[in-house]
NUKOL-97090 format. One record per residue (C-alpha): residue number from 0; residue in three letters; chain; x, y, z. Coordinates in pm, whole numbers, plus 50000, padded with zeros to 5 digits. Each point is the difference from the previous one (the first is absolute). Layout:
<sites>
 drendren selo torpa    px    py    pz
      NUM  Ala     A     X     Y     Z
...
</sites>
This chain:
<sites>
 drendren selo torpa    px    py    pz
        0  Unk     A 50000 50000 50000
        1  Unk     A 50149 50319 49916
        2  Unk     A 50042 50280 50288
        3  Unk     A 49801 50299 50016
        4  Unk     A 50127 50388 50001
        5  Unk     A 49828 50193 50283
        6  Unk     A 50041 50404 49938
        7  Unk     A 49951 50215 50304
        8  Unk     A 49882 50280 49795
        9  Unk     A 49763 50167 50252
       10  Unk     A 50183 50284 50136
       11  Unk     A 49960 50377 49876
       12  Unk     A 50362 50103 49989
       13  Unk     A 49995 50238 50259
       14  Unk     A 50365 50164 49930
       15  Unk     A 49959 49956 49658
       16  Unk     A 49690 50203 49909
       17  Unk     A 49734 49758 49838
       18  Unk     A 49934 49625 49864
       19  Unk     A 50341 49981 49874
       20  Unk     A 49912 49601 49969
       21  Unk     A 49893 50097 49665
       22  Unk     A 50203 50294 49906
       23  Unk     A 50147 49964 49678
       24  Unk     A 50360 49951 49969
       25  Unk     A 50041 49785 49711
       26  Unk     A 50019 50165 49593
       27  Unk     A 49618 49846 49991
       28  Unk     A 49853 50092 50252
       29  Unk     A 50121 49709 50221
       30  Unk     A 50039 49985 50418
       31  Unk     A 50220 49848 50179
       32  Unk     A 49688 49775 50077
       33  Unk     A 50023 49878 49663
       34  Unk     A 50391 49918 49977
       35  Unk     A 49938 49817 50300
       36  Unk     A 49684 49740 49907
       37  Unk     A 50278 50005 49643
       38  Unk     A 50271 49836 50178
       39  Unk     A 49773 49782 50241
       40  Unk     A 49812 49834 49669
       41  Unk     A 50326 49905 49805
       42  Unk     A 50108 49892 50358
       43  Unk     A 49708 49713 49974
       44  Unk     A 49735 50209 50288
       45  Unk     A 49660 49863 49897
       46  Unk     A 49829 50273 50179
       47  Unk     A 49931 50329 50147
       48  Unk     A 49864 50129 50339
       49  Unk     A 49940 50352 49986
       50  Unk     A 49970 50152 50383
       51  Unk     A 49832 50326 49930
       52  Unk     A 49767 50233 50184
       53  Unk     A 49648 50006 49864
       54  Unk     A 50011 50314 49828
       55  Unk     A 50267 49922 49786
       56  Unk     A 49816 49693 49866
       57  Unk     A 49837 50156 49695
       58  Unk     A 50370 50137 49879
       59  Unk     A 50216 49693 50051
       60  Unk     A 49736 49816 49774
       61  Unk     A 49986 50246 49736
       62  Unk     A 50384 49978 50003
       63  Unk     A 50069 49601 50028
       64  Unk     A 49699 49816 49920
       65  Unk     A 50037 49958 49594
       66  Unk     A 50389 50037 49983
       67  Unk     A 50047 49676 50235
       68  Unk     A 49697 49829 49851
       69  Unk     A 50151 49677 49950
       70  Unk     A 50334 50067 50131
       71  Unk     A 49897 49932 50347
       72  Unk     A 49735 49938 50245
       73  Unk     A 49897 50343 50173
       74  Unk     A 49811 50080 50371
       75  Unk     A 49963 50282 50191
       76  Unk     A 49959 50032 50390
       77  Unk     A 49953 50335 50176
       78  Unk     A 50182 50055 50311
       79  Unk     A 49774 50156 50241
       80  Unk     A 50024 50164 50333
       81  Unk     A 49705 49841 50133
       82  Unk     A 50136 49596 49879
       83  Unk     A 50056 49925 50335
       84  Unk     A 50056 49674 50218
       85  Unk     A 49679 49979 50199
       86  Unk     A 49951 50154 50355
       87  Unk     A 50214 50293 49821
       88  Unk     A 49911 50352 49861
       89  Unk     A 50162 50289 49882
       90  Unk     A 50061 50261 50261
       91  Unk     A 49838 50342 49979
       92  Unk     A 50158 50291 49757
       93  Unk     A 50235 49715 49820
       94  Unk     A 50035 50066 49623
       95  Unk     A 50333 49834 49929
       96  Unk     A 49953 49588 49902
       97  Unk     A 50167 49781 50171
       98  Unk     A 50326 49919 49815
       99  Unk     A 50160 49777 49738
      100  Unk     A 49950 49672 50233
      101  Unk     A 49616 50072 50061
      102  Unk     A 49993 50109 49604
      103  Unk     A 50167 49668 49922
      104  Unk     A 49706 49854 50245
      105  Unk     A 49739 50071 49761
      106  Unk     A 50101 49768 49703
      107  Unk     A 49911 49702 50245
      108  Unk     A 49724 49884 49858
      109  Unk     A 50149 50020 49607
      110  Unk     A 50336 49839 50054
      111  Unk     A 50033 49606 49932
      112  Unk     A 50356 49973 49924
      113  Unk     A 50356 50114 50108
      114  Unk     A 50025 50386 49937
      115  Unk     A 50221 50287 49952
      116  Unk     A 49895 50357 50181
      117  Unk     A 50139 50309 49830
      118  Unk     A 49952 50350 50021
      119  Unk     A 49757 50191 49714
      120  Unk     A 50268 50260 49935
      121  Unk     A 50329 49829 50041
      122  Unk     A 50201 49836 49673
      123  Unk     A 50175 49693 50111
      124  Unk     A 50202 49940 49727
      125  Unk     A 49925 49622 49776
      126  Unk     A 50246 49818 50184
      127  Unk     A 49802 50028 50347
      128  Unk     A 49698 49862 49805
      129  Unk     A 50150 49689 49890
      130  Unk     A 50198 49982 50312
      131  Unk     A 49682 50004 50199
      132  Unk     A 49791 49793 49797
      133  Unk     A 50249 49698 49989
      134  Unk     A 49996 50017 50399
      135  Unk     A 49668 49966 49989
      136  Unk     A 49994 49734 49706
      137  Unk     A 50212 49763 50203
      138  Unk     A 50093 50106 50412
      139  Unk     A 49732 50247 50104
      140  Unk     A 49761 49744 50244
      141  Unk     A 49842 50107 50365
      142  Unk     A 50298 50093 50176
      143  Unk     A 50253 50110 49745
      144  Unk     A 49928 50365 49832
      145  Unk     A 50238 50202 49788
      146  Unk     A 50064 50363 49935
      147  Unk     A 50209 50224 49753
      148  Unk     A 50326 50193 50124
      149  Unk     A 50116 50327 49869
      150  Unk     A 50321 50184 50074
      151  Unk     A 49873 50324 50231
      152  Unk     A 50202 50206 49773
      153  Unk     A 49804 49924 49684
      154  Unk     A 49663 50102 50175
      155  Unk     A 49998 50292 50115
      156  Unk     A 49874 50340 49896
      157  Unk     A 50188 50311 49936
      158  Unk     A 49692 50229 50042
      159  Unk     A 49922 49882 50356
      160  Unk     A 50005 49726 50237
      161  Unk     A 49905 49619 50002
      162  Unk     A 49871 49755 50244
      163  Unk     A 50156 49650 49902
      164  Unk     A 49983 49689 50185
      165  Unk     A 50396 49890 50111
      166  Unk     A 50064 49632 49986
      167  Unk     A 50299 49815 50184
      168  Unk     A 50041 49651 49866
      169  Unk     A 50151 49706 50135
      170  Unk     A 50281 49771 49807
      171  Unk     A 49754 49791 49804
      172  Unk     A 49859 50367 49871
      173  Unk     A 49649 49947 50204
      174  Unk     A 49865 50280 50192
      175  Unk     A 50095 50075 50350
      176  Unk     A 49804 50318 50073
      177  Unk     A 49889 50325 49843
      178  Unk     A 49933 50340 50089
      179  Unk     A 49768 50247 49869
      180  Unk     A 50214 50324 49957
      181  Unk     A 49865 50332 49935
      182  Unk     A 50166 50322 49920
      183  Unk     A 50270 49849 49764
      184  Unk     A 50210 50269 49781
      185  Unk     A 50306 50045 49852
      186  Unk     A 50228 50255 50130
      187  Unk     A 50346 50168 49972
      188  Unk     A 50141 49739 50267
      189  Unk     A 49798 49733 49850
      190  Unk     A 49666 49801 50056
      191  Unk     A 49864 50021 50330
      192  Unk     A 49632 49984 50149
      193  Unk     A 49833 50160 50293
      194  Unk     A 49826 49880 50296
      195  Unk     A 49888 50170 50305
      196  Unk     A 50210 50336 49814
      197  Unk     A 50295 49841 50015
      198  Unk     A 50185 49904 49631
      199  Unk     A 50187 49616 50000
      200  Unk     A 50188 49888 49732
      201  Unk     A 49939 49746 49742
      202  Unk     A 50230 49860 49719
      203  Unk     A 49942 50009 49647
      204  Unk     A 49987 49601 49959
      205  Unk     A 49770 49932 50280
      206  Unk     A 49718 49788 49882
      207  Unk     A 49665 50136 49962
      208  Unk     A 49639 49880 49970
      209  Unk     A 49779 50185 49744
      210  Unk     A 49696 49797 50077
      211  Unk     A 50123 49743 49757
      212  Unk     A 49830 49668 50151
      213  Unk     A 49957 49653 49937
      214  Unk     A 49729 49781 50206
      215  Unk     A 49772 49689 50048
      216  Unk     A 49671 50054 50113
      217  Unk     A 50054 49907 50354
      218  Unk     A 50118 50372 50017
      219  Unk     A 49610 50085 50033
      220  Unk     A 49970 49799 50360
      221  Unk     A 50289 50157 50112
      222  Unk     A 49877 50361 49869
      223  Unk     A 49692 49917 50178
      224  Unk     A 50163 49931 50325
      225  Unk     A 50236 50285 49974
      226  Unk     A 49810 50267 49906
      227  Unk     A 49764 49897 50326
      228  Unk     A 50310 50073 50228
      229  Unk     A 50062 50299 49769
      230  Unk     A 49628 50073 50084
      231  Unk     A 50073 49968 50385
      232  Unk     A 50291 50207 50021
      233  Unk     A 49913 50287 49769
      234  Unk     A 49642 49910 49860
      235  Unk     A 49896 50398 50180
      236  Unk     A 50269 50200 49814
      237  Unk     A 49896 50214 49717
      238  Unk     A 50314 49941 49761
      239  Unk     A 50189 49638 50127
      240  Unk     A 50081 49819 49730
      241  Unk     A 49990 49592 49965
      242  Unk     A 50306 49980 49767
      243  Unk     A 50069 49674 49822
      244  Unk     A 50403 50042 50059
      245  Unk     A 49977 50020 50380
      246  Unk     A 49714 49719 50014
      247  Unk     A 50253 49779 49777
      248  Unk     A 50277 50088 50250
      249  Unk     A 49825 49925 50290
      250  Unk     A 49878 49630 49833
      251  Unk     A 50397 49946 49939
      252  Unk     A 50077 50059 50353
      253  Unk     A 49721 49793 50140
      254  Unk     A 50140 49679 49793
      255  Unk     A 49639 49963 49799
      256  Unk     A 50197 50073 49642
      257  Unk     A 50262 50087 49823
      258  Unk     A 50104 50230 49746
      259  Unk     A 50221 49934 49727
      260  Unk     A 50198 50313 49853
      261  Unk     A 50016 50008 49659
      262  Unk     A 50250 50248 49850
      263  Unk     A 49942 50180 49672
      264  Unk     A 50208 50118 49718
      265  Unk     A 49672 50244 49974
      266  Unk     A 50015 50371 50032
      267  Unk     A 49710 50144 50216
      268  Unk     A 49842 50317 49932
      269  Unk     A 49668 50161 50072
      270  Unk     A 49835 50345 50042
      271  Unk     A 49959 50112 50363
      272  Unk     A 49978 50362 49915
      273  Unk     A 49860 50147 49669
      274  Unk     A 50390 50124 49960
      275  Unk     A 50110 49634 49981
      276  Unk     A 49751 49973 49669
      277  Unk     A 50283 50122 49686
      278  Unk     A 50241 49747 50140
      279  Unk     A 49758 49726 49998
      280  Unk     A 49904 50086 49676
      281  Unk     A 50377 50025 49876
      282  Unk     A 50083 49666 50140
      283  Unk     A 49679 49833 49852
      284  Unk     A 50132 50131 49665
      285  Unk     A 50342 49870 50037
      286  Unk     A 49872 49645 50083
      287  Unk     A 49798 50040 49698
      288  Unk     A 50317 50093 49761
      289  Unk     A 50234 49723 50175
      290  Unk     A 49717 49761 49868
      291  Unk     A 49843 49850 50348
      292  Unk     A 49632 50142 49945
      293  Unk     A 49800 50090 49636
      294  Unk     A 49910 50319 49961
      295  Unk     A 49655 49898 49945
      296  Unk     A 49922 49854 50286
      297  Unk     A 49698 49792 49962
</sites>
């Protein structure tokens, strides 16, 4: 059975200004969105899980419905702030959803098969694709996940900072732990993030999780359980996130999985700010002219 492609594609893109999960970077017209579901169908996915808010339904049809007619199987979930484990309900005044674990939550019900979780607005590169998929083809079962690595250095933005996941790995190249850092920039003396308004250092070939993941179902139980104690803990706080990286972490540490690290060749890139955008679009066109994509797409 082939594995499935889940795309967390619900967010508004806060810093960036807009849906910029269908902003058009390619010389057609073409997202990131649509690079990504490129490289996942010659990687042999057989089908697509679209985790979107309601709202956007209506747009993400007109845009994928026909061109992957035939190309692959297509759903769409919504990830809403109300899907709740029962006893549970959102606190008063919250706007913000829950995070990329609870968004990841929603595809429950349309996942059958071992499955990759990516980011709407984040190009991965081919090699992570078929680097994925043949974990999942042949070593992905209950308790043995995957993820993509990136060099820290080769994700980051130079019109403002990054959160980014940092892995340590053990000798056989499984994950040992991650942490969700936030306020990651370059500067004069280097790369360094903030925490509590203090800056710490990080070096340029520290690994990195961009939300690159490879699963087997049983992540859904343990989602379920987790996001319960998430519930617990910060279940009344207006903006605490349930993020997929720390839940991963925290089923490493526990002994219930674990996570192979799969490096890639890949270059990441995405658009965090709308200033981000002409780079995108100049890489995009150099992948075209070094032969790796068509340019026509579809």
């Amino acid at each position: 059975m082939q594995p499935t492609l889940v795309i967390l594609a619900a967010g508004m893109g806060s810093r960036y200004g807009g849906l910029k999960q269908l902003d058009e970077i390619g010389p057609n017209g073409e997202a990131i969105i649509d690079y990504s579901l490129y490289d996942a169908i010659r990687a042999g996915f057989g089908k697509v899980v679209f985790i979107i808010r309601k709202d956007f339904e209506a747009a993400f049809k007109a845009r994928f419905d026909q061109k992957l007619k035939g190309k692959i199987e297509v759903e769409y979930v919504f990830q809403d702030l109300n899907d709740l484990p029962e006893g549970y309900k959102v606190p008063e005044g919250r706007e913000k959803p829950w995070g990329t674990g609870h968004a990841i939550r929603a595809a429950r019900e349309a996942v059958q098969t071992p499955f990759a979780a990516i980011n709407a607005d984040d190009f991965y590169g081919a090699e992570a694709y078929a680097a994925c998929a043949d974990f999942l083809n042949t070593l992905a079962t209950s308790d043995w996940y995957c993820m993509v690595g990136y060099r820290l250095d080769k994700t980051l933005s130079e019109h403002g900072s990054v959160s980014r996941g940092l892995c340590r790995t053990n000798t056989e190249g499984n994950l040992v732990d991650i942490d969700e850092l936030t306020k990651i920039s370059n500067t004069p003396s280097g790369i360094v993030y903030e925490r509590d308004e203090q800056q710490f250092p990080l070096k340029a070939d520290d690994l990195v999780s961009m939300n690159f993941w490879g699963f087997h179902p049983s992540l859904f139980q343990h989602l379920e359980a987790g996001f319960v104690e998430f519930l617990k803990e910060k279940g009344q706080e207006l903006k605490s996130e349930f993020f997929i990286p720390m839940h991963v972490g925290n089923l490493v540490k526990a002994g219930k999985t674990k996570v192979k690290v799969l490096s890639s060749a890949a270059s990441w890139f995405g658009v965090t700010y709308q200033e981000d955008k002409p780079l995108v679009i100049e890489r995009v066109k150099a992948l075209i002219s070094k032969g790796d994509y068509p340019e026509i797409l579809w």
